[in-house]
C-alpha positions as CSV (number, residue, x, y, z in Angstrom):
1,X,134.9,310.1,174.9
2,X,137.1,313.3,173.6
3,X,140.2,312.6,171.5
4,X,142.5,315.4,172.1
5,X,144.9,315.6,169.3
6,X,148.4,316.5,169.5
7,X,150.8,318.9,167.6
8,X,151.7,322.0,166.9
9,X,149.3,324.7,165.5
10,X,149.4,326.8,162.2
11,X,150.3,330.0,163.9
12,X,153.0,328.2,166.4
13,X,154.9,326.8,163.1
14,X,154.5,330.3,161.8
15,X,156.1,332.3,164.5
16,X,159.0,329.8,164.8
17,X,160.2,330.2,161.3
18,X,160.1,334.1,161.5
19,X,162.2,333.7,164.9
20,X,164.5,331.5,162.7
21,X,164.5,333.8,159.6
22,X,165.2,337.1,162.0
23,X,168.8,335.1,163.5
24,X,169.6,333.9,160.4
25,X,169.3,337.6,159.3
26,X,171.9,339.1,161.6
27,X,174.0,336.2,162.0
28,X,174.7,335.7,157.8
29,X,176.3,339.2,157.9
30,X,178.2,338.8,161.1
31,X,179.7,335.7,159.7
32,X,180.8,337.3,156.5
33,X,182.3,340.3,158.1
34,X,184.2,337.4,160.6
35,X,185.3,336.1,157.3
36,X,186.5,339.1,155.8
37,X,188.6,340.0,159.1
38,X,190.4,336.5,159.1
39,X,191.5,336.7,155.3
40,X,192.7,340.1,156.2
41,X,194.5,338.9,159.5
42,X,195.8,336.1,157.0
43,X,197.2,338.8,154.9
44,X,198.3,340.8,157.2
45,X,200.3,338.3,159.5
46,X,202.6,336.9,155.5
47,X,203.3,340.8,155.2
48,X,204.8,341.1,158.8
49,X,206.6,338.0,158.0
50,X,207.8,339.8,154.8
51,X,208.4,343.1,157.2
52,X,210.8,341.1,158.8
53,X,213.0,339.3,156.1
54,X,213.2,342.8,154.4
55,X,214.3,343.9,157.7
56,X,217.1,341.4,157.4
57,X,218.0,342.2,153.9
58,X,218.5,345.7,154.6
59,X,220.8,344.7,157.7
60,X,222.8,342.5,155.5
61,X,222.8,344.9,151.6
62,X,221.8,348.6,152.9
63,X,218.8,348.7,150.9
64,X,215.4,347.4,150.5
65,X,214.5,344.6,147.6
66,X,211.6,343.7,145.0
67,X,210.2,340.2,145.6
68,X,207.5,338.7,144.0
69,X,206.7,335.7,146.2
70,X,205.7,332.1,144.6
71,X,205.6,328.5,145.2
72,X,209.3,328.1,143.6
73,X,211.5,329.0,146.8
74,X,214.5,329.3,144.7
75,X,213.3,332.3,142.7
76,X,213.1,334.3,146.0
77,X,215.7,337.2,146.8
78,X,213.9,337.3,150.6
79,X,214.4,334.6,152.6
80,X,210.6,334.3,154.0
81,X,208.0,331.1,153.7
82,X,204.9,332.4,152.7
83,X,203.9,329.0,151.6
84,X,200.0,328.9,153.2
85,X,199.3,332.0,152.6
86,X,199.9,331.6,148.7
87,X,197.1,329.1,148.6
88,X,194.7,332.5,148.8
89,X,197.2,335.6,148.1
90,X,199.5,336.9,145.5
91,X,202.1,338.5,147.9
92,X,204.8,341.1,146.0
93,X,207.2,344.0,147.3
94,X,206.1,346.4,144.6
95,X,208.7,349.2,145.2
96,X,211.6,348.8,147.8
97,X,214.4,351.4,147.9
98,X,217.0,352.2,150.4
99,X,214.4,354.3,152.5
100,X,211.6,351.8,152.7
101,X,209.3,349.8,150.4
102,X,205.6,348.5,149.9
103,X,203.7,345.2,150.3
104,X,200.9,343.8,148.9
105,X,199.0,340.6,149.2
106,X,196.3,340.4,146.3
107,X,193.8,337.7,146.7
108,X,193.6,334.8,144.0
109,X,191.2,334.7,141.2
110,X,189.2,331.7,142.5
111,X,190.0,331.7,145.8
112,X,187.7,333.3,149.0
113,X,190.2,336.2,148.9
114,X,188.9,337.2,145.1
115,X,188.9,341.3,144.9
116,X,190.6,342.2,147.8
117,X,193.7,343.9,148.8
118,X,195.9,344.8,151.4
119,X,198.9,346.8,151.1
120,X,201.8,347.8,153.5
121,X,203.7,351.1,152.8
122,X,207.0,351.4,155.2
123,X,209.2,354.5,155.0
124,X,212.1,354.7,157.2
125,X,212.7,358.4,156.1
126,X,209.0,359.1,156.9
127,X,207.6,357.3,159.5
128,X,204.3,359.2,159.5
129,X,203.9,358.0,156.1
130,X,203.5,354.2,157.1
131,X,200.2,352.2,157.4
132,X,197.9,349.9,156.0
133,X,195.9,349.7,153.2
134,X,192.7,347.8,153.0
135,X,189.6,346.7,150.8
């Protein structure tokens, strides 16, 4: 009588791990770049917070202010809570004047945000002079 034996061949074992090794190929990248777009949005959404208290302070003094943003609320000119995104972004108001000012967010040595940058220039003189900056 015949034993048939059971299992998978060479050749079948072979062309699963190249069909494994071709989606693992285009879904790495696809992650990273998902990555990349949430840190930015993360960046993105403490500046519009920032947008808005500077929007407050100019209702309130007539002119824009320097921040530099940190744990230590009291140190703080702006009255915004930035207090999750400084877990992965150094968030400052570099320049600020009575016709607009510039943003920031600089991501922490250490953190998933290393090297990258997003900046926010706002003009209320020049409006066509607004936008974001990204890397």
């Amino acid at each position: 009588m015949k034993v048939r034996e059971r299992g998978f061949t060479l050749m079948e074992l072979m062309v699963v791990i190249v069909i494994v090794a071709i989606l693992a190929a285009v879904a790495v990248p696809l992650y990273v770049n998902y990555v990349k777009d949430a840190q930015r949005t993360e960046a993105k959404g403490a500046i519009g917070a920032v947008i808005t208290a500077e929007q407050t302070y100019y209702q309130v003094h007539g002119t824009y202010t320097k921040d530099t943003f940190s744990s230590n609320l009291d140190t703080q000119v702006l009255n915004c809570d930035l207090t999750d995104a400084l877990n992965n972004w150094d968030i400052k108001v570099l320049s600020a004047d009575a016709n607009g000012f510039s943003v920031t967010a600089t991501g922490k040595t250490g953190a998933t945000t290393a090297g990258r940058l997003v900046t926010l220039n706002y003009s209320r003189s020049s409006p066509a002079a607004n936008g974001w900056v990204e890397n």
